[in-house]
C-alpha positions as CSV (number, residue, x, y, z in Angstrom):
1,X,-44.3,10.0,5.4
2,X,-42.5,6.6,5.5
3,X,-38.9,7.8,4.1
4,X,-39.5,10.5,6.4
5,X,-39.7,8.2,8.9
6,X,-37.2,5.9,7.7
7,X,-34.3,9.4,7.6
8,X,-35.2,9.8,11.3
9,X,-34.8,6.5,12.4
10,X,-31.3,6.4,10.0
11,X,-30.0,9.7,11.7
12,X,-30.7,8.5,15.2
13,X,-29.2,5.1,14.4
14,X,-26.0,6.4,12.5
15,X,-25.9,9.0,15.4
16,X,-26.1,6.5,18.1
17,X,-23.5,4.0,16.4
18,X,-20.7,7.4,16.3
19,X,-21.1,8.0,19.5
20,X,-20.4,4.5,20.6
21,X,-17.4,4.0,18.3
22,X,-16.1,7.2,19.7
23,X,-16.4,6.6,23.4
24,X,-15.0,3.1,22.2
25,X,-12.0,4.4,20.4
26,X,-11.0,7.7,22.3
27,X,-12.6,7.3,25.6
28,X,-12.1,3.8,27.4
29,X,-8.9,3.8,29.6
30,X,-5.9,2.1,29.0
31,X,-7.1,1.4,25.3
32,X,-4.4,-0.6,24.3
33,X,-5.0,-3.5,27.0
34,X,-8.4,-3.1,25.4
35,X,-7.0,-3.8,22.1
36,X,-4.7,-6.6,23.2
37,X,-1.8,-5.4,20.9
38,X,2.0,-6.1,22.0
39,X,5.2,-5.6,20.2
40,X,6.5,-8.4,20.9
41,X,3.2,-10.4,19.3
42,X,3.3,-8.2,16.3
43,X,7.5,-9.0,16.1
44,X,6.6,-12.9,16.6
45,X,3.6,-13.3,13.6
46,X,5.5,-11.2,11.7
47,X,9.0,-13.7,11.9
48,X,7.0,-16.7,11.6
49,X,5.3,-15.6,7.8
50,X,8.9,-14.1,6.9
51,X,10.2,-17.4,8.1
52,X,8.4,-19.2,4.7
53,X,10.6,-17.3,2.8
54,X,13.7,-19.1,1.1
55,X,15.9,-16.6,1.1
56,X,17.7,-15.1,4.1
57,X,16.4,-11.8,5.2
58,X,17.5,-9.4,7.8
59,X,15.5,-6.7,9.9
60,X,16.6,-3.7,11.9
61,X,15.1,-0.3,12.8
62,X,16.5,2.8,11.1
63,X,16.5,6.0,13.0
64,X,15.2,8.8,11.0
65,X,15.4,11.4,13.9
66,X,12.9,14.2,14.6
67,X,11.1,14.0,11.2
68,X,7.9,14.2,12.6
69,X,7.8,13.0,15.8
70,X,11.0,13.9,18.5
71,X,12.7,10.4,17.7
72,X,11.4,8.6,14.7
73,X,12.4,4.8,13.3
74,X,11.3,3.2,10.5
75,X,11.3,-0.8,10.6
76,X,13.2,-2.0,8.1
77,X,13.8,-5.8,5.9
78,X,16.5,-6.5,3.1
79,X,17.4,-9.4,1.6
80,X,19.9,-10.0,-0.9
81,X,21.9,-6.8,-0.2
82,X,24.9,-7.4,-1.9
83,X,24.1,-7.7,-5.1
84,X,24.9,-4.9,-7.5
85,X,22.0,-4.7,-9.6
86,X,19.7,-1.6,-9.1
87,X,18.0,-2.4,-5.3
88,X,14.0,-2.0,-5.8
89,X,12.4,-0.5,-2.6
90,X,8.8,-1.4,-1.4
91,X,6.0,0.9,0.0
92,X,3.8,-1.2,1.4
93,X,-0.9,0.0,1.6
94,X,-2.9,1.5,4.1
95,X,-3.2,-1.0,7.1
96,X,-0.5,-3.4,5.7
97,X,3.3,-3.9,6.7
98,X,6.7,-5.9,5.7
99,X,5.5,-9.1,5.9
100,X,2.6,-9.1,3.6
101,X,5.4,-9.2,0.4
102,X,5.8,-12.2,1.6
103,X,4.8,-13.8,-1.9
104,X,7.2,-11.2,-3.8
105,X,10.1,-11.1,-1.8
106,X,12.0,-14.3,-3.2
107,X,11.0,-13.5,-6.5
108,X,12.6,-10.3,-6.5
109,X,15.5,-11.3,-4.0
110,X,16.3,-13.4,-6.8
111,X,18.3,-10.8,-8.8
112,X,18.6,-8.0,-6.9
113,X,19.2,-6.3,-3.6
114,X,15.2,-5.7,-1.8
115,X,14.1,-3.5,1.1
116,X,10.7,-3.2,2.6
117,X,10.1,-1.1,5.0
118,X,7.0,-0.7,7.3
119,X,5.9,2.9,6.6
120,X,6.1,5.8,9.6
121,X,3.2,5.3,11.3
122,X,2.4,1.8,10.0
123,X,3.5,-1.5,11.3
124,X,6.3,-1.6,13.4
125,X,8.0,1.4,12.8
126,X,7.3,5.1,14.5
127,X,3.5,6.1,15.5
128,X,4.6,10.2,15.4
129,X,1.2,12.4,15.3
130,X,0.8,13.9,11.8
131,X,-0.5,17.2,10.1
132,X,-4.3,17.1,9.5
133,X,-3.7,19.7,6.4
134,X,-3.6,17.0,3.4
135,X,-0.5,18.0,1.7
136,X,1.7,18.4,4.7
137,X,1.0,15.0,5.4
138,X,1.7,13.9,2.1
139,X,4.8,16.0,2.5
140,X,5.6,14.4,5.8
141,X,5.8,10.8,4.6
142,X,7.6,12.3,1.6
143,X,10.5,13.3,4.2
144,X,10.3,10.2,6.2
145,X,11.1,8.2,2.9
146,X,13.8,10.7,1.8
147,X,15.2,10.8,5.8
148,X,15.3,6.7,5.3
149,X,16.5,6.9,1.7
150,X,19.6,9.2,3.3
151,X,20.2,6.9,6.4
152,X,20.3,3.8,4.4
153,X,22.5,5.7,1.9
154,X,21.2,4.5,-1.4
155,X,21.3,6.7,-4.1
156,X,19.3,5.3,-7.1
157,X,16.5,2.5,-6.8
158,X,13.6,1.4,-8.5
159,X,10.8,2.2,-6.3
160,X,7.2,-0.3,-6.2
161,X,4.3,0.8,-4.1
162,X,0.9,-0.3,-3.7
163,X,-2.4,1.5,-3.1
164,X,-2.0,4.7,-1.1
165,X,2.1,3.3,-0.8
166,X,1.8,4.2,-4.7
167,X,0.3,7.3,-4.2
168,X,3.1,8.0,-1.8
169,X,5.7,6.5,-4.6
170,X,4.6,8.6,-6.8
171,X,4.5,12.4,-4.3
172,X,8.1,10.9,-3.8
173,X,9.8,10.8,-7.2
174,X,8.2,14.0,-7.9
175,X,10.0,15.5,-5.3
176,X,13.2,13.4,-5.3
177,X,13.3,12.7,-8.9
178,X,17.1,12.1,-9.5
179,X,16.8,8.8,-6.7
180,X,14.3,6.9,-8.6
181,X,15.8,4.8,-11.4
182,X,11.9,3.0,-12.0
183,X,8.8,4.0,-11.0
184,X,6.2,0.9,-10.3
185,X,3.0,1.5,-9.2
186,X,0.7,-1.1,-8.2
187,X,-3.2,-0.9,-7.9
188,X,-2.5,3.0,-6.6
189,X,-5.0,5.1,-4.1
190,X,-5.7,8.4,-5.2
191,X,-4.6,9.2,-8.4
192,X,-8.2,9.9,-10.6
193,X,-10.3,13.1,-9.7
194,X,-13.3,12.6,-7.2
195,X,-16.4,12.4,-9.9
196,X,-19.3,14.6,-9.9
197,X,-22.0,13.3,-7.4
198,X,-24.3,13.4,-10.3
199,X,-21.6,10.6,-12.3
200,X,-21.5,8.5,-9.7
201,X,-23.1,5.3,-9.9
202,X,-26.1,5.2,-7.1
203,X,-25.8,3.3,-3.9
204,X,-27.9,1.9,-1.8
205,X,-29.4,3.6,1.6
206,X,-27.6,1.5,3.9
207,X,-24.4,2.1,2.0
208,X,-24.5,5.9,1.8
209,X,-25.9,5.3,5.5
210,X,-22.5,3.4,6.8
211,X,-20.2,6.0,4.5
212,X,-21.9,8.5,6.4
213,X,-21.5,7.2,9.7
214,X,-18.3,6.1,9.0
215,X,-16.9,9.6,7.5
216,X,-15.4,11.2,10.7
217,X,-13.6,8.0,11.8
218,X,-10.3,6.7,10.6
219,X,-11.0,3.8,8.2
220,X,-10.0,0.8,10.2
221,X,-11.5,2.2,13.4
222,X,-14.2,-0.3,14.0
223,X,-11.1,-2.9,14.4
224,X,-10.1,-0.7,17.9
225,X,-13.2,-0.5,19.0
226,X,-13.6,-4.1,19.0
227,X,-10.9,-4.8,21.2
228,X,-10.2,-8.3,21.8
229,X,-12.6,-9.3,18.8
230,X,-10.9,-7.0,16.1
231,X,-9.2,-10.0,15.0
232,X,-12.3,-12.2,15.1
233,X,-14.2,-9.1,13.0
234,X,-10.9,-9.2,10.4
235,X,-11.6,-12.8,9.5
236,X,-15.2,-12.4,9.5
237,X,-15.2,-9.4,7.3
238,X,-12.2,-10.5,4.5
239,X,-11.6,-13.7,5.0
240,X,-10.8,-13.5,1.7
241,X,-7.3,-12.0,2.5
242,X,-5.5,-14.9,4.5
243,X,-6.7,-17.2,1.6
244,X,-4.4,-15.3,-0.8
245,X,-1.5,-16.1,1.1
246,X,-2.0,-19.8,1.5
247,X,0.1,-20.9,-1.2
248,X,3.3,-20.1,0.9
249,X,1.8,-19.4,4.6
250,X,0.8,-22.3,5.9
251,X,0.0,-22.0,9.3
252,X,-3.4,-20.9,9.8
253,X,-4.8,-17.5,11.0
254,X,-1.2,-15.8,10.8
255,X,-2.1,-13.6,7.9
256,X,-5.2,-12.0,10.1
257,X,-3.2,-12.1,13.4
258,X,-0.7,-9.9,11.4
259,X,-3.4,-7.3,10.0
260,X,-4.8,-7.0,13.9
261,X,-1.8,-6.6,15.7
262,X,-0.7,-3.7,12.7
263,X,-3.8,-2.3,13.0
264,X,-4.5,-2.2,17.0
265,X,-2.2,0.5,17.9
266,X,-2.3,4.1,17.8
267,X,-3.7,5.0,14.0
268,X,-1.0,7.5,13.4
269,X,-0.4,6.9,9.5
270,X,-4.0,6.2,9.2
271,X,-5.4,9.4,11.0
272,X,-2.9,10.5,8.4
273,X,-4.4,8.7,5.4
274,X,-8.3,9.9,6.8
275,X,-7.0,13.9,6.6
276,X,-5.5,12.8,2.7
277,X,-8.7,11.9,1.8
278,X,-11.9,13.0,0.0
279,X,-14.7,10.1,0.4
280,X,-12.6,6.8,0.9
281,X,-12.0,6.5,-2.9
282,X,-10.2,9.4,-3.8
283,X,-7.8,12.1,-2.7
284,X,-7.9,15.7,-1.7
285,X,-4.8,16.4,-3.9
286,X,-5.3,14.2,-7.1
287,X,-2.1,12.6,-8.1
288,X,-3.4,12.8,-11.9
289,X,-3.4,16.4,-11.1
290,X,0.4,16.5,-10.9
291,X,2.2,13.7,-12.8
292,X,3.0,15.6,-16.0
293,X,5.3,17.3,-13.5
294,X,7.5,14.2,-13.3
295,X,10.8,14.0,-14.2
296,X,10.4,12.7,-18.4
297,X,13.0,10.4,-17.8
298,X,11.6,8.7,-15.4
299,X,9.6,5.2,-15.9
300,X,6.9,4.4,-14.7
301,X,4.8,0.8,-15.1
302,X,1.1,0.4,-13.8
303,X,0.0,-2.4,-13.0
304,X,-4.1,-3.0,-12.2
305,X,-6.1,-5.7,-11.1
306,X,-9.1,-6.2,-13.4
307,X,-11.4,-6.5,-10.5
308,X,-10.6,-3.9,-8.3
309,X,-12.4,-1.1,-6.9
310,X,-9.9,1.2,-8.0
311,X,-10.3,3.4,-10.8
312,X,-7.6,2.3,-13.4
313,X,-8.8,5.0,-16.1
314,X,-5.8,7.2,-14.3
315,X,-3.5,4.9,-16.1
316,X,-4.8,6.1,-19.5
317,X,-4.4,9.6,-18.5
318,X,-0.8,9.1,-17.3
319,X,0.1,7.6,-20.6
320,X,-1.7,11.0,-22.0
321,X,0.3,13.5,-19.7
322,X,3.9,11.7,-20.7
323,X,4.3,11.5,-24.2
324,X,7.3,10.4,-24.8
325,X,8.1,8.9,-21.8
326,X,7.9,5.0,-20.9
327,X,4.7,4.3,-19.4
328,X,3.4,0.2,-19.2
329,X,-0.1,0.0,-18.1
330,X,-1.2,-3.5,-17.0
331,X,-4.4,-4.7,-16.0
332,X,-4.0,-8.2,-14.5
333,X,-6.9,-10.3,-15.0
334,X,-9.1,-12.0,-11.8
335,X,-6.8,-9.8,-9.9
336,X,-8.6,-7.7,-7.5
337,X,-7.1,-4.9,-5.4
338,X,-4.4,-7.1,-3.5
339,X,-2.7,-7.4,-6.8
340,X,0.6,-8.7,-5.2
341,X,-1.1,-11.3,-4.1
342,X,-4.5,-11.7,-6.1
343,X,-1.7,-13.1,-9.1
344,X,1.5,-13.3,-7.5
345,X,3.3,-15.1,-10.6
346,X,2.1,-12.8,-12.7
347,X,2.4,-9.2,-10.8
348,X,6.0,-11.0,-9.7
349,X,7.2,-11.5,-13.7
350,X,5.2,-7.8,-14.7
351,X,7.8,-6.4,-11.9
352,X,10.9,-8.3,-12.5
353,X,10.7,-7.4,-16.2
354,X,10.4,-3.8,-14.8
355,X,13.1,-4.3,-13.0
356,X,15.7,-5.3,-15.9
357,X,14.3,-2.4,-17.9
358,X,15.9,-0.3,-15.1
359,X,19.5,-1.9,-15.1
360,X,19.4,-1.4,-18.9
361,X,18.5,2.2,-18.6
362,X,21.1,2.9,-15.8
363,X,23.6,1.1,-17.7
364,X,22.8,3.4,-20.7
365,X,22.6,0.0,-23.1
366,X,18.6,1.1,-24.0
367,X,17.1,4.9,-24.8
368,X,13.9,5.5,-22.8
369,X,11.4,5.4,-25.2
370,X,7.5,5.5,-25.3
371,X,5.6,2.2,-25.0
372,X,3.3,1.4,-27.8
373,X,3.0,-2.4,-27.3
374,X,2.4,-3.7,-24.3
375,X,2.9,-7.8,-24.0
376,X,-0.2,-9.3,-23.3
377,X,-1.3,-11.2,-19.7
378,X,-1.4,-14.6,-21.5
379,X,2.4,-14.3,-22.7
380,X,3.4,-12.8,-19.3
381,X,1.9,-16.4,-17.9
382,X,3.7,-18.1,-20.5
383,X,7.0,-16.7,-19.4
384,X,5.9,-17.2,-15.5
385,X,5.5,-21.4,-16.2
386,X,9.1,-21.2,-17.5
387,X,10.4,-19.1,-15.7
388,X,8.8,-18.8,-12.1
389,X,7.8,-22.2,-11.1
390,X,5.0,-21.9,-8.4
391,X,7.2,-22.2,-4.8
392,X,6.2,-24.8,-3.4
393,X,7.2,-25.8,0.7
C-alpha cells in the first residue's frame, strides 16, 4: 500500500512539474524578454573569452542559403588561415559554441590553419526549425556542414568533434568521405547501442522519476523556463564547468554567462538533438551501427575521458569493424566528459599529433596502416612538459 502510494504521489508530482515547464517554456508571451537573451550580449561574452587567446582570430557569418531554414548562416572563427598545412575543422557539443575551444585554439593555431564554427541552430549561427524524423535531422546538419564546407571552399581537412559534434563528424565523413583527410572524435554522443533495460545498472526512484518527467522536453529546457535565473541555475548546477576554464579565462562568471546566453534562445538544434535521441544516453540511429561503412582510408583517433558518462566500449568496436584501417583509441585519465577541457595539454598533444599523421598521409610520405600500439597517457604528458608549456597570462 505505501509504494502504491508513493507512484501516485510521483505521477501527480512529475505531472504537475510538466505542466509547469510547459506553460513556462511554450506559453508565457514574449519569452525571450523572459529569458533575457540578446545578441549583442551573447557577441560581447563571447569576444571577451576569445580575447585570452594569443593568437589573432577573425569571425564572420557564412551564408549557407535555404538549407533548412529560407536564409541560413552559420557563425564562423579562423585563425591562422594562411598556413598550408591541412586546416582541422571543429564541431563543437550539444548546448556549446566557438568560444568554449578556447583552451585548444592556440594550440592548434600553432601549426595549422583552424575554423570553429557554431553549429546551425547552436550559438550564434541560424535557429531554422528542423525535421522531428531522426535521420533527416542528422541529414540536415550533415548538409549544413557540407553547404559551409562548399562556401568556405575547403576541399580536404581534418575534422575534430565532440560529443554529439562527433556523432555529427562522424554522419559527415560517411557521407562526404573524400573531404575528410582525419577523423577525430572526442568523447562522442551516440555511437554504442541503447542496452537492454534488463543490462542496465538500476537507478534510483527519483532518478527514473526526473528522466521521466524530463523525457518530452528538450534537454536544457529547465534553463528557459527559468528565465532571468537560468544563469543563476547553470552555476548552481555545474559549477564545475567555469572552473575548467580558469587556467586561461580569468574574469569570473564569463564561462556560465556564455552557456546561458547560447542556451536562452529558441532550441532549434536542441529540439533537433531531443528527436536524435533514444533516452538521453544514446541514439535512435546507432553510429556503431554504420561505421564499417566508412571510407577504409580514412583515420579516425578516439579520444575518451576516463570518467565520463559516456560509453567508450564503442571505441573497441570501431577498432573491430576497421581492420586494417588506422584507428587510435585514447582514454585520458581524470578526464571526464569535457575532455577538451577536463586535460587540455593532454587532449591538445593527442590532437596535434593527429594532426601531423594527416599531413604525412596527404603528402603520401606514410601508408595508412592499422594501429597496434598506442603511446601511453604518461608519455603523451612527457611530450606535453616539453613541448606545450602550460599558457600562462
Amino acid at each position: 500500500m505505501f509504494n502504491f502510494f508513493v507512484s501516485l504521489y510521483t505521477q501527480f508530482f512529475v505531472l504537475f512539474v510538466r505542466i509547469f515547464i510547459y506553460i513556462l517554456s511554450w506559453i508565457i508571451p514574449s519569452w525571450c524578454s523572459w529569458n533575457k537573451f540578446s545578441e549583442s550580449m551573447l557577441r560581447a561574452v563571447e569576444k571577451k573569452i576569445l580575447s585570452y587567446l594569443k593568437t589573432a582570430y577573425r569571425g564572420w557569418y557564412v551564408d549557407i542559403g535555404p538549407t533548412i531554414g529560407a536564409a541560413d548562416k552559420i557563425w564562423t572563427i579562423s585563425l591562422n588561415a594562411d598556413n598550408q598545412n591541412t586546416p582541422i575543422v571543429l564541431l563543437h557539443g550539444l548546448g556549446a559554441g566557438v568560444a568554449l575551444w578556447c583552451l585548444n585554439l592556440d594550440a592548434f593555431a600553432a601549426t595549422r590553419p583552424v575554423y570553429a564554427i557554431d553549429m546551425i541552430g547552436f550559438g550564434r549561427s541560424s535557429r531554422p526549425a528542423f525535421s522531428t524524423n531522426a535521420m533527416e535531422a542528422e541529414q540536415q546538419f550533415v548538409r549544413s556542414i557540407e553547404e559551409w564546407r562548399h562556401e568556405m571552399n575547403l576541399d580536404k581537412f581534418i575534422l575534430l568533434g565532440h560529443s554529439m559534434g562527433g556523432f555529427l563528424a562522424a554522419s559527415y565523413s560517411l557521407s562526404h568521405p573524400q573531404r575528410v583527410q582525419h577523423l577525430i572524435l572526442a568523447d562522442p554522443w551516440g555511437f554504442p547501442e541503447k542496452p537492454p533495460d534488463s543490462e542496465r545498472r538500476p537507478l534510483p526512484v527519483w532518478v527514473r522519476a526526473v528522466a521521466y518527467m524530463m523525457s518530452p522536453f528538450n534537454p536544457l529546457a529547465a534553463i528557459r523556463a527559468a528565465g532571468p535565473w537560468g544563469e543563476w541555475i547553470i552555476d548552481k548546477a555545474r559549477p564545475d564547468i567555469a572552473k575548467k576554464f580558469t587556467p586561461v579565462v580569468e574574469e569570473c562568471g564569463l564561462i556560465t554567462q556564455y552557456l546561458y546566453q547560447c542556451n536562452s534562445q529558441t532550441p532549434s538544434g536542441e529540439s533537433a538533438f531531443h528527436s536524435m535521441t533514444s533516452g538521453f544516453g544514446w541514439a535512435k540511429n546507432p553510429m556503431v551501427q554504420r561505421i564499417d561503412k566508412l571510407d577504409k582510408n580514412i583515420p579516425i583517433t578516439l579520444l575518451y575521458g576516463a570518467r565520463s558518462w559516456v560509453d567508450n566500449s564503442a571505441g573497441e568496436i570501431i577498432k573491430s569493424k576497421r581492420v586494417g584501417s588506422y584507428v587510435q583509441l585514447q582514454i585520458i585519465s581524470s578526464a571526464g566528459h569535457h575532455v577538451y577541457a577536463d586535460k587540455p595539454d593532454v587532449f591538445n598533444k593527442y590532437v596535434i599529433e593527429a594532426c601531423k599523421y594527416a599531413d604525412r598521409v596527404g603528402n603520401k610520405y606514410e601508408y595508412l596502416k592499422p594501429s597496434n600500439v598506442d603511446k601511453t597517457e604518461s608519455d603523451i604528458e612527457e611530450d606535453v612538459e616539453q613541448t606545450f608549456p602550460v599558457i600562462e597570462n
